[in-house]
C-alpha positions as CSV (number, residue, x, y, z in Angstrom):
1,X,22.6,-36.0,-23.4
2,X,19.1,-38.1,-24.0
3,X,15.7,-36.4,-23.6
4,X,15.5,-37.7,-19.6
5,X,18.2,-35.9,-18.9
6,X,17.7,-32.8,-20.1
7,X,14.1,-32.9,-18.4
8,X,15.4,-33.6,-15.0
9,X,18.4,-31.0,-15.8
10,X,14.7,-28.3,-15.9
11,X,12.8,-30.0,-13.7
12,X,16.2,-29.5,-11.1
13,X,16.7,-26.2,-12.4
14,X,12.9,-25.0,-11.7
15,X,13.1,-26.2,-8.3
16,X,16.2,-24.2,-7.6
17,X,14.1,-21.2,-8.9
18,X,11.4,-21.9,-6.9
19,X,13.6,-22.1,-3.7
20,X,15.2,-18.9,-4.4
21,X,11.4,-17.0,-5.3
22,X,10.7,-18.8,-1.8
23,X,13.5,-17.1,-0.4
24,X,12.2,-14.1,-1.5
25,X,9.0,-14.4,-0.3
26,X,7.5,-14.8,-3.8
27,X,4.9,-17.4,-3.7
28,X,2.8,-17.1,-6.8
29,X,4.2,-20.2,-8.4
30,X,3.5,-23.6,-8.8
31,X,6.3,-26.8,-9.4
32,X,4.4,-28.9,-11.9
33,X,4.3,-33.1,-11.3
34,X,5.9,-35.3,-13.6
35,X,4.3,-38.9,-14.2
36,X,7.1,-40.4,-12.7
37,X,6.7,-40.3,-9.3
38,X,10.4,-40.2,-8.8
39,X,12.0,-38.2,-5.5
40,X,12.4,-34.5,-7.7
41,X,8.1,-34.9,-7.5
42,X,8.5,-35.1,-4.1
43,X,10.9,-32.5,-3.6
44,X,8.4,-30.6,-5.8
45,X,5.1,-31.5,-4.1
46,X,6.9,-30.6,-0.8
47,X,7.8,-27.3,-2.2
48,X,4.6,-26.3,-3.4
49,X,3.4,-27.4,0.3
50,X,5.7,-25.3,2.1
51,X,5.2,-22.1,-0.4
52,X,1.7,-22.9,0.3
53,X,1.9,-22.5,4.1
54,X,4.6,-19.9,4.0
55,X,2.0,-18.0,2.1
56,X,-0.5,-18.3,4.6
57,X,1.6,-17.0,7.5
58,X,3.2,-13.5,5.6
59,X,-0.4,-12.9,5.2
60,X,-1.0,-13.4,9.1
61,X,1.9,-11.7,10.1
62,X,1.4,-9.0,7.8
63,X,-2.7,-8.9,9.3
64,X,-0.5,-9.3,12.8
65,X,1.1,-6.5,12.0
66,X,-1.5,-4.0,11.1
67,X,-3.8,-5.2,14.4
68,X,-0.8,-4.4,16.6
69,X,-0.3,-1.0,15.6
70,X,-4.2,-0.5,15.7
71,X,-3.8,-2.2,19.2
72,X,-0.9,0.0,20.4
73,X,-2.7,3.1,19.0
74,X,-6.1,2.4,20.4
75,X,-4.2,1.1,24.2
76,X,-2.5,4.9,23.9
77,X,-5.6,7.0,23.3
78,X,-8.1,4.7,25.5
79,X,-5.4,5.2,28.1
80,X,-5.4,9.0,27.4
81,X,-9.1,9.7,27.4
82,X,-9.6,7.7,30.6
83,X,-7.0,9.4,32.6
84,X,-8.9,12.9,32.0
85,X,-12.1,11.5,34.0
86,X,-10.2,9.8,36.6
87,X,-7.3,12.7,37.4
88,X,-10.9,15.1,37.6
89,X,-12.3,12.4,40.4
90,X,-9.0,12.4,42.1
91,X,-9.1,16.1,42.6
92,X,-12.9,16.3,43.3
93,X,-12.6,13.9,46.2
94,X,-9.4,16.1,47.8
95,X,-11.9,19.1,47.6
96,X,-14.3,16.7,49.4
97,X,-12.4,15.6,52.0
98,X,-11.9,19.4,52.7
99,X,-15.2,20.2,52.8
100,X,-16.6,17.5,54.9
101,X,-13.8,18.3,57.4
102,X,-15.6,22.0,57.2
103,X,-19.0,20.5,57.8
104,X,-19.7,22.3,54.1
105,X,-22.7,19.7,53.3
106,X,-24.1,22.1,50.1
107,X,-20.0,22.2,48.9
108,X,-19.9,18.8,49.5
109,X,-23.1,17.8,47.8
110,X,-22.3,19.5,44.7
111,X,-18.4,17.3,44.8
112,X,-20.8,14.4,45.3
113,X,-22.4,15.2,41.7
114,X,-19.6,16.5,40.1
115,X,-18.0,13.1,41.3
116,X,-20.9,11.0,39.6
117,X,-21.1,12.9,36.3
118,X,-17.1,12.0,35.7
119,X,-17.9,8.1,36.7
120,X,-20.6,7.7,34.4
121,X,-18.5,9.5,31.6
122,X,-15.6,6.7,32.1
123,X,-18.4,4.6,32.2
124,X,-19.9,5.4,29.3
125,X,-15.6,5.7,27.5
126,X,-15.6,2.1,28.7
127,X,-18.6,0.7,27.1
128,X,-18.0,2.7,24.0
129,X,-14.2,0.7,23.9
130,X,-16.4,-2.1,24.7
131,X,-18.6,-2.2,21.5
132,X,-15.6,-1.1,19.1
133,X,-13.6,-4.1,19.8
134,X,-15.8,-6.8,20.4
135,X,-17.3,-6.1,16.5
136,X,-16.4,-10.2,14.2
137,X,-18.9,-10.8,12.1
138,X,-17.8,-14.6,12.3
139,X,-19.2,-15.0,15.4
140,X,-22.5,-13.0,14.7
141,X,-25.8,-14.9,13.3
142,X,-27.2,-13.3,10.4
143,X,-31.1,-13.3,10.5
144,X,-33.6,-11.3,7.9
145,X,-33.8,-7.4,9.0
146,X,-36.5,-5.2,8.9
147,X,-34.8,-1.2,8.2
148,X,-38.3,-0.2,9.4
149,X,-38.6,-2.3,12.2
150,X,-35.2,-1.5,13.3
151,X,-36.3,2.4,13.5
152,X,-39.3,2.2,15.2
153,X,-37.7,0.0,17.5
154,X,-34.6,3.2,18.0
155,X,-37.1,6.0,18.2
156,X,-39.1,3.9,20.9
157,X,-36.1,3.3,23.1
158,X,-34.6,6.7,22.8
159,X,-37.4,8.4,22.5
160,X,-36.1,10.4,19.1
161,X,-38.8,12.1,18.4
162,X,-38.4,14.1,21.4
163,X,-35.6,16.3,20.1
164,X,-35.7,15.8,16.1
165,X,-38.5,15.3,13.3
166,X,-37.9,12.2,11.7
167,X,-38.6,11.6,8.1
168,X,-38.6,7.8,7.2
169,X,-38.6,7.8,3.3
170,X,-40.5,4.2,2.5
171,X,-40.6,1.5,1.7
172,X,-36.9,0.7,3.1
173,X,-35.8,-2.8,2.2
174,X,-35.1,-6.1,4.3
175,X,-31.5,-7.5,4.6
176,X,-30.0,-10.4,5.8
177,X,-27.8,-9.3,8.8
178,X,-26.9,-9.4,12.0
179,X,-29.9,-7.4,14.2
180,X,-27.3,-6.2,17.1
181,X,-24.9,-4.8,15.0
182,X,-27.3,-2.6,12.2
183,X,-29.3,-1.3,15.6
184,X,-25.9,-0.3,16.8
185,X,-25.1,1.3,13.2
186,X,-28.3,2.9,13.0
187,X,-28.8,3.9,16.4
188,X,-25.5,5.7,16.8
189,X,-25.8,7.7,13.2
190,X,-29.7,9.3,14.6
191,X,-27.8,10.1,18.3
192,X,-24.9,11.6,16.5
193,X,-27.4,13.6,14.3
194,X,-29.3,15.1,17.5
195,X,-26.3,15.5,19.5
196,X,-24.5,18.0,17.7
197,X,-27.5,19.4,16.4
198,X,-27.4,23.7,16.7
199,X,-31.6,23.5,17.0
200,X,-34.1,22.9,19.1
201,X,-35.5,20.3,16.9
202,X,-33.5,19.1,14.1
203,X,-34.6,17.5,11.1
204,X,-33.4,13.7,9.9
205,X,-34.6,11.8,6.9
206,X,-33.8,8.4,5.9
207,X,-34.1,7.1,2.7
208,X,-32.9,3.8,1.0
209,X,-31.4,3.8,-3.1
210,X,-31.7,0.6,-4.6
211,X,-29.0,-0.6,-6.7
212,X,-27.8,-3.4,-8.7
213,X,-26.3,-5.4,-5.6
214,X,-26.5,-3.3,-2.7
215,X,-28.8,-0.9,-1.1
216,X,-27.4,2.7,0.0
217,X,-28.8,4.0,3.2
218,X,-28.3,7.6,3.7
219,X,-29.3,9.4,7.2
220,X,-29.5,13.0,6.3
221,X,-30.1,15.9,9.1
222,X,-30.1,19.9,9.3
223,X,-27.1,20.7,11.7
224,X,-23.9,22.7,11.4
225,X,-22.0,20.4,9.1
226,X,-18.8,19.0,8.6
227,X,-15.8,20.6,7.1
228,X,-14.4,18.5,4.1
229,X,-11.7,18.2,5.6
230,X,-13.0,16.6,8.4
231,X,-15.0,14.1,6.3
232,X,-12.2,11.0,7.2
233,X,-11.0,12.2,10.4
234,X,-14.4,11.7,12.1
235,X,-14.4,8.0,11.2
236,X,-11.1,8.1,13.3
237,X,-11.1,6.2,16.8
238,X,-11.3,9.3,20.0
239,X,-11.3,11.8,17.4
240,X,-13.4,14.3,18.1
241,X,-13.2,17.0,15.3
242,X,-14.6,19.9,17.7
243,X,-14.7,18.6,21.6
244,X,-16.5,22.2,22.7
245,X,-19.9,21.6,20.9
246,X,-20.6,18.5,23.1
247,X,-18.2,18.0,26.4
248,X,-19.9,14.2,27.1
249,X,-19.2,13.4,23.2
250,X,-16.5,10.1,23.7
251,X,-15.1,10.1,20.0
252,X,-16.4,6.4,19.4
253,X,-19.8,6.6,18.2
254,X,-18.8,6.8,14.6
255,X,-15.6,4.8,14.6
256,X,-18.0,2.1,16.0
257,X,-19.9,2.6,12.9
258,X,-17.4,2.1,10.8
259,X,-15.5,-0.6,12.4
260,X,-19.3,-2.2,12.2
261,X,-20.1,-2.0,8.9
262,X,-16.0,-2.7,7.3
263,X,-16.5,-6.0,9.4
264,X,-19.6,-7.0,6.9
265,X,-17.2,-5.7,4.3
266,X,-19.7,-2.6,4.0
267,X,-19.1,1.3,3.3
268,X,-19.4,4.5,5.0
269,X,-19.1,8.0,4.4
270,X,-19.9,11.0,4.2
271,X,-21.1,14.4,2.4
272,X,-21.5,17.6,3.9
273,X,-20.5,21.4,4.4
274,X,-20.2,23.7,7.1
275,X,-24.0,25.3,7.3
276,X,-25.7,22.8,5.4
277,X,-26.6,19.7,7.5
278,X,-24.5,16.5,6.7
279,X,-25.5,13.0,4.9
280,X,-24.0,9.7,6.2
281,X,-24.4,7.2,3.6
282,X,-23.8,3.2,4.0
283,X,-23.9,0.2,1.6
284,X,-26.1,-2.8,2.4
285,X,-25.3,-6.1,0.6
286,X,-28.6,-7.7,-1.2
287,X,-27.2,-11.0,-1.3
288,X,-25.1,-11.8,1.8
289,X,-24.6,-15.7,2.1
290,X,-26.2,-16.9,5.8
291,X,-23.3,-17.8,8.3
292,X,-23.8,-21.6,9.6
């Protein structure tokens, strides 16, 4: 047998190998190219082409995969917390019905209220859902941010210093990101801090670490704390680790946070114990690349 024909005996013999590691959905191979041009280089290139594209979709399918059981999760406990507020309207409005029939204007001014507090809850489930799925970074323009600016611009709004003493260690750096999404991050982790704060005035400091690529933020206050075991489970989407400390608490805040920040490809978490105030740490990148 000459030299040609035990090289197009391999090169046959490698592209049966890479049909069967095809087949089993191994696409980490390559077919070389001969010189020659011939029809196995074509069968080769066309090969490499379709491993190349098959590639592409398992990936897809598998990301598919993962964002339709997210989707099917999230659908089943949106569904869940919105039916409390609505079956509590429902019921309201029979009591009043009943007391407008009575001429009961004091009863029925009280349904009336009790009525508006349960709207503006679903109202405020809604927008939460809202700003938890609309989070892709692709779509957001990246600009320079002020950590300082961003603060003053919070405690101004939501008038913060109202209901906490707010420590801003400086100087806190500058990034390059998206100005929505880090006043939503740092917005919700000071309004989580004062909501389930057991004082009359709590206590938050924010510092900034500097370190070789990144910057860590940490948010730091003097409430109850968080069991450790709790440390992931707050992160989770409705979760809402103790639902008697705050009744108009949604379970979103922090999930938003996180769904925020993993979008940049950024960190949370968390360290804490029960009685000792809690720290929510996040990673800034120092060198993000500008989106065009």
């Amino acid at each position: 047998m000459s030299n040609s024909d035990l090289d197009n005996d391999k090169r046959l013999n490698d592209i049966l190998d890479m049909i069967g590691r095809i087949a089993a959905l191994d696409f980490s191979q390559e077919l070389p190219m001969s010189e020659k041009n011939d029809r196995m280089d074509a069968v080769s290139m066309g090969l490499n082409m379709l491993s190349e594209e098959l590639q592409l979709n398992v990936v897809e399918k598998s990301k598919l995969n993962q964002v339709n059981a997210k989707l099917e999760k999230f659908a089943f406990t949106a569904a869940h917390d919105l039916k409390s507020p609505i079956n509590a309207i429902s019921g309201i409005i029979y009591l009043l019905e009943h007391s407008i029939k009575n001429n009961s204007l004091e009863d029925a001014g009280t349904y009336v209220r009790l009525i508006k507090e349960s709207t503006e809850k679903m109202k405020n489930l809604v927008q939460g859902i809202l700003e938890y799925s609309r989070v892709d970074s692709s779509q957001l323009e990246l600009e320079p941010i002020s950590l300082e600016n961003v603060i003053n611009e919070i405690v101004h709004l939501d008038g913060t210093n109202a209901s906490a003493n707010l420590n801003v260690v400086k100087p806190l750096p500058s990034v390059l990101f998206n100005k929505s999404a880090i006043f939503q991050v740092i917005r919700n982790l000071l309004s989580n801090a004062v909501k389930y704060c057991d004082k009359k005035m709590c206590t938050i400091e924010i510092r900034a670490t500097e370190m070789e690529s990144h910057y860590i933020i940490s948010v730091s206050d003097d409430g109850p704390g968080i069991a450790k075991e709790n440390h992931e489970r707050i992160f989770e989407l409705f979760n809402k680790v103790d639902s008697t400390i705050k009744k108009d608490s949604q379970g979103i805040g922090l999930a938003t946070v996180k769904n925020t920040l993993s979008t940049f490809g950024e960190k949370i978490w968390v360290e804490s114990e029960v009685g000792n105030g809690a720290t929510f740490y996040f990673t800034l990148s120092k060198y993000r690349t500008r989106m065009t």
